[in-house]
C-alpha positions as CSV (number, residue, x, y, z in Angstrom):
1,X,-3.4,11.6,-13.3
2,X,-6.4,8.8,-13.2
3,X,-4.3,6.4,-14.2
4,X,-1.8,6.6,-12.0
5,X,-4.3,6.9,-9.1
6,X,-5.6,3.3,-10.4
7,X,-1.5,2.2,-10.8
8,X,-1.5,3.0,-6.8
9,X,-4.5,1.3,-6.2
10,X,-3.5,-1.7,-7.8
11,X,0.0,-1.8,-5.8
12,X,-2.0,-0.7,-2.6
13,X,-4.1,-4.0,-3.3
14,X,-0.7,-6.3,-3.6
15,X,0.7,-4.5,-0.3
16,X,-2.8,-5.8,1.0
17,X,-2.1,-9.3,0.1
18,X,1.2,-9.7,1.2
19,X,0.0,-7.7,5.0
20,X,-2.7,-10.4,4.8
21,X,-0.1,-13.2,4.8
22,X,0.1,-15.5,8.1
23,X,2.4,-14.1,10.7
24,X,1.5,-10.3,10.0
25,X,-1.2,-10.1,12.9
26,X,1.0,-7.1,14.2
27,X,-0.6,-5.0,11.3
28,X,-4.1,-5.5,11.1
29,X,-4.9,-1.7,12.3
30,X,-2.8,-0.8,8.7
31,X,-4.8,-4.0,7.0
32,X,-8.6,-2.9,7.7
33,X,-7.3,1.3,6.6
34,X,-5.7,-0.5,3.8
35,X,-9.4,-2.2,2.9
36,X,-11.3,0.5,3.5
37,X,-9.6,3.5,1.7
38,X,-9.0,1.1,-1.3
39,X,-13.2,0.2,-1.1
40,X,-13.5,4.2,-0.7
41,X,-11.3,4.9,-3.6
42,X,-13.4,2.3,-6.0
43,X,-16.3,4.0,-5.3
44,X,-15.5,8.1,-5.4
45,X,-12.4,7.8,-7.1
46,X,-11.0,10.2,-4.6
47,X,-7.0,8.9,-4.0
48,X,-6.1,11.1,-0.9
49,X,-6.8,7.9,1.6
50,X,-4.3,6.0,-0.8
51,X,-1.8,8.3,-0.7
52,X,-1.7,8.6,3.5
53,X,-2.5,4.8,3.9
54,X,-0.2,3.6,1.5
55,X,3.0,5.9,3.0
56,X,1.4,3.7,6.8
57,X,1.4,0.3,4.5
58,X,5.5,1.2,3.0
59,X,6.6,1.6,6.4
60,X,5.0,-1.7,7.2
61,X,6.5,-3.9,4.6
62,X,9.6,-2.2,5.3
63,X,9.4,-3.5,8.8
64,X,8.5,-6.7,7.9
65,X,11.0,-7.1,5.0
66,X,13.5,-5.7,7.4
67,X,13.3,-8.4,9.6
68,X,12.1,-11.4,6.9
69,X,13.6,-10.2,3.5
70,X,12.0,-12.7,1.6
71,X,8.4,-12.1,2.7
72,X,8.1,-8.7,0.8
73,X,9.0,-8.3,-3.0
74,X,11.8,-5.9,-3.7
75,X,9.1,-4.7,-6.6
76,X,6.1,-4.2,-4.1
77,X,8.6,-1.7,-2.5
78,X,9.7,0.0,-5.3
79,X,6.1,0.0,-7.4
80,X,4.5,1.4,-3.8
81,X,7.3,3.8,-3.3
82,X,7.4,5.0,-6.8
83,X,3.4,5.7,-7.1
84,X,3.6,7.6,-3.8
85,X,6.6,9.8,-4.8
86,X,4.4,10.7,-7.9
87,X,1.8,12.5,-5.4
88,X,4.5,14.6,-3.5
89,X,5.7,16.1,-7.1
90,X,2.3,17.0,-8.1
């Protein structure tokens, strides 16, 4: 299970840098959650604030992809998606 906790911090870091692209100031709240609970996770390796910040940081990039299709990846989606459905199994 680590390693897929690091897989979602990883993708949690690239959903970071695309929110952190020009033209996203709508989501700094989920940007500076984003930061810390990926700081938190580095440091206690506890992935609970990466599994509730990434599901707020999805249903960002959804809205922004929604609107501007070519600003989010069609992988970021799926790679974020697919590491958070792993959590809801377990």
């Amino acid at each position: 299970m680590n390693d897929q906790n690091e897989k979602l911090r990883d993708v949690c870091l690239e959903a970071l840098t695309c929110l952190n692209k020009p033209g996203n100031k709508a989501y700094d709240e989920v940007k500076a959650k984003l930061e810390y609970v990926i700081a938190s996770y580095n440091n206690d390796k506890n992935p609970v604030g990466l599994y509730e910040i990434g599901n707020m940081a999805l249903s960002s990039l959804k809205e922004i992809s929604a609107n501007k299709p070519r600003k989010v990846k069609k992988v970021l989606l799926k790679n974020l998606e697919d590491c958070l459905k792993v959590e809801t199994l377990a």
